[in-house]
N, C-alpha and C positions, 0 to 999 in steps of 0.2 A: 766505256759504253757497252761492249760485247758481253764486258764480265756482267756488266747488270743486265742486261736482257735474257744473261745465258741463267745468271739467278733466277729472274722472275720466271721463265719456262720451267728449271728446275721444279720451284714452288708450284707452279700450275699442272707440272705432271704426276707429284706427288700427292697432289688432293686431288687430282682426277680418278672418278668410278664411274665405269661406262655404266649406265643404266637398261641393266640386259631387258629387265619387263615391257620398259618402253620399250625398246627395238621391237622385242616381240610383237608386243601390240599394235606395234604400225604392219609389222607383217601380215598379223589375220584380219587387222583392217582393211589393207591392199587384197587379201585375196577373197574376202565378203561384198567385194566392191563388186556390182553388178557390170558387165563389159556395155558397153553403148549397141543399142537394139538396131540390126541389121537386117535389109531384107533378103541378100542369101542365106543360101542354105549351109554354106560354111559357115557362116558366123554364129549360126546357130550351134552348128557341133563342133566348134575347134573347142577344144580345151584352152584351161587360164596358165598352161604351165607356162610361158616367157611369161607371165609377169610375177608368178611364183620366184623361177631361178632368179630374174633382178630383183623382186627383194631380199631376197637371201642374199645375194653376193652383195648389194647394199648393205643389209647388216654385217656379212663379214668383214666387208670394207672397213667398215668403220670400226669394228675390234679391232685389227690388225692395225690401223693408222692408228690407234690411242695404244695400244701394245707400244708400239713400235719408238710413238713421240716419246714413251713415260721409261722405254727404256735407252731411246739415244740422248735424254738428257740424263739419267742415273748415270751413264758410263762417259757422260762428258769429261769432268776433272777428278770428279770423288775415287776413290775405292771400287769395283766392282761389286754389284749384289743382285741377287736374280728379282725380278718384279712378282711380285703377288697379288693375282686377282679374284677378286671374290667371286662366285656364283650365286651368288643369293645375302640374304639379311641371315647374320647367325646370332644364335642365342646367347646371352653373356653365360661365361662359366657361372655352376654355383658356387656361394661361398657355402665357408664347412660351419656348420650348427655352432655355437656356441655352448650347446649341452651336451654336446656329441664330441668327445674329444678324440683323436686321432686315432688307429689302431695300433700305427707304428713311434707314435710319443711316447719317451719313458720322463717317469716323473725324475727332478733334478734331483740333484744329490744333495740330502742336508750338509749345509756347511760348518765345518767340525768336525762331521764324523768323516771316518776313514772308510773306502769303498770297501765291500766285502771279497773284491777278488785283486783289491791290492796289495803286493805281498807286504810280510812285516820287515820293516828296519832291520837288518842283519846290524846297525851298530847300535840298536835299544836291548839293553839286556832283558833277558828272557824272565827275571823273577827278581826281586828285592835282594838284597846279597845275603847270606846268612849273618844272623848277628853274631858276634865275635861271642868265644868260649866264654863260658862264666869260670875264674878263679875257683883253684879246689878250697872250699870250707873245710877247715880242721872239726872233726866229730864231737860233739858235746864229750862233756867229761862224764862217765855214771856217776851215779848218785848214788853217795855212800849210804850202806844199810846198818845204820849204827841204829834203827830203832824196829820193835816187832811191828808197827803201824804207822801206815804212812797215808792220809787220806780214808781214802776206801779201801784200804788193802790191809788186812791184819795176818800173823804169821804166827807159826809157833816149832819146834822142835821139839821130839821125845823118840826116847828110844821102845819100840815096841813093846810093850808087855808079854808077849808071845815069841820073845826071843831065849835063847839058851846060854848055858854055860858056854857053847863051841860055836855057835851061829847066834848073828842078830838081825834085827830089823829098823832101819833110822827111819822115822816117819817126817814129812815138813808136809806141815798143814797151812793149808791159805785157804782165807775167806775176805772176799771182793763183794762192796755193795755196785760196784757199775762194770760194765762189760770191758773187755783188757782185749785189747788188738795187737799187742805185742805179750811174749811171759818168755824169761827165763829164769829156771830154778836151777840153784846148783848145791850138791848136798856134798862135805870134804869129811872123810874120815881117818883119822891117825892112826898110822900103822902104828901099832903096841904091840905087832904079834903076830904073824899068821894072816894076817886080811887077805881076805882075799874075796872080789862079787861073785857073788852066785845068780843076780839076779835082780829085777827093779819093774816096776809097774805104777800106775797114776791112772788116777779115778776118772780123766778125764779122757777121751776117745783115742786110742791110740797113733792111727791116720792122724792127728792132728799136729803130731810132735816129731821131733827127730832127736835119738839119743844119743849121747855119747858117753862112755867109761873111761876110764885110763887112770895111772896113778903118775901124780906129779910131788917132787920131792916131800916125800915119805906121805903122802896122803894117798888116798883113794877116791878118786872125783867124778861123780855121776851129775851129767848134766842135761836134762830138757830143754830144748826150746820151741816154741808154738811155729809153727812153717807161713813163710807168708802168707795172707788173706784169710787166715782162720779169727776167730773170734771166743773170748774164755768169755763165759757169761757169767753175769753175776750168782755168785753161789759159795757153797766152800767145798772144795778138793783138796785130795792125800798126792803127793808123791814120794814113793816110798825106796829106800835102795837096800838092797839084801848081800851079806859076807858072812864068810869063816872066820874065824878066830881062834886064838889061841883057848885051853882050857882051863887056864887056872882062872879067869875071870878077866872081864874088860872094863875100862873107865871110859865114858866118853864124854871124859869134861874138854878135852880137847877138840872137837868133833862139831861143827861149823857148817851154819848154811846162808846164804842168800838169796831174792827174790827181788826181780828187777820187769816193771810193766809199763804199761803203756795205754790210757784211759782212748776211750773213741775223739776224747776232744785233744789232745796231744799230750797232757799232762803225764811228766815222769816221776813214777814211783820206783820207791827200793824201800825195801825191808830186809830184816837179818836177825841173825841171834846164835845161838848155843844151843846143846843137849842136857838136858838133864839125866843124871845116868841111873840104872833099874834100882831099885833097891829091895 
């Protein structure tokens, strides 16, 4: 029986709100109230202060008694908590705009992607692996120069007209109808004698080429080749190699050239031949 009556007062204290305006208003109504008309002359000049102070201490009274009931039944059985009383009607909070979004909201993170100050996987490798070595490809075989003309590429050999009894001049002529991105000439002369270079030149720029001489088993071997990224354009050019000789005369039925190219579209040529000797 105790526990339900001490409920019901709990419940009755907790919805209890002294209603301050009332009190007030009974106050300034108490002291609007005209005092009962006297015919001394005190009653006309005392002052209304005693019924001032008892309303006042009325009103205090009664805060303090509804203070007091709302908080000896909060700290009856429950928890302790302080009581809260209002002074007036307040304004509900406002809510936040629906067009106005927060200042301090950040937008979520799409999902999938990875934050931009999350670091990376130390166990995702940094880049695709390199793809394994390609096998060495063995080098095409050249292409034998058993003909003057191969394609675009026609050839010839002679020995200079403007050569002597004790010096001579081997001329190898090429004429290309389409442009060669690769050339190598190589002009071989048999030693019958005395050979020996004095000299060599080609019609065509000489920055373009790199030369080389030497004599290999009993020949004399002058050889051009075009330097990478140059270009022989279609046209016909000499490359010519210059020797001493013996003097009683020379044959150069032995005496040997080749010509090995290379078209802009890949296509390999070779060409080759003999000297025909002065007569």
């Amino acid at each position: 029986m105790d526990d339900d009556v001490r409920k019901r007062l709990r419940d009755a204290a907790g919805a209890h709100r002294p209603d301050r305006a009332r009190i007030l208003a009974r106050v300034e109504r108490g002291m609007d109230t005209p005092a009962p008309a006297r015919s001394s002359r005190r009653s006309r000049t005392a002052a209304p202060w005693p019924r001032i102070a008892l309303a006042g201490a009325a009103a205090t009274g009664v805060l303090l008694v509804g203070g007091y009931a709302v908080a000896s039944v909060v700290q009856g059985d429950g928890p302790q908590g302080g009581v809260v009383t209002s002074t007036g009607p307040t304004s509900p909070a406002p809510e936040p705009s629906a067009t106005e979004p927060s200042a301090t909201a950040e937008p979520p993170a799409a999902s999938g992607s990875p934050s931009a100050e999350s670091p990376a996987d130390p166990e995702a490798p940094s880049s695709s692996p390199p793809p394994p070595p390609e096998p060495d490809r063995p080098s095409a075989p050249e292409k034998d120069a058993r003909s003057t003309e191969d394609g675009p590429l026609w050839s010839d050999g002679s020995v200079n007209p403007g050569s002597s009894s004790y010096w001579s001049q081997s001329d190898v002529t090429l004429r290309t109808r389409e442009p060669l991105t690769a050339l190598t000439v190589e002009l071989r002369v048999a030693q019958t004698g005395g050979v020996a270079q004095t000299g060599n030149w080609r019609s065509l720029p000489e920055e373009d080429f790199t030369v080389a001489v030497r004599e290999d088993g009993g020949e004399l071997v002058f050889r051009w080749t075009l330097k990478d990224g140059r270009t022989v354009p279609a046209g016909r050019f000499v490359f010519a190699g210059q020797y001493d000789h013996t003097t009683d005369g020379r044959d150069a039925k032995d005496d040997a050239y080749t010509a090995r190219a290379t078209t802009e579209d890949g296509r390999q040529l070779a060409v080759g031949g003999d000297f025909a000797p002065v007569r």
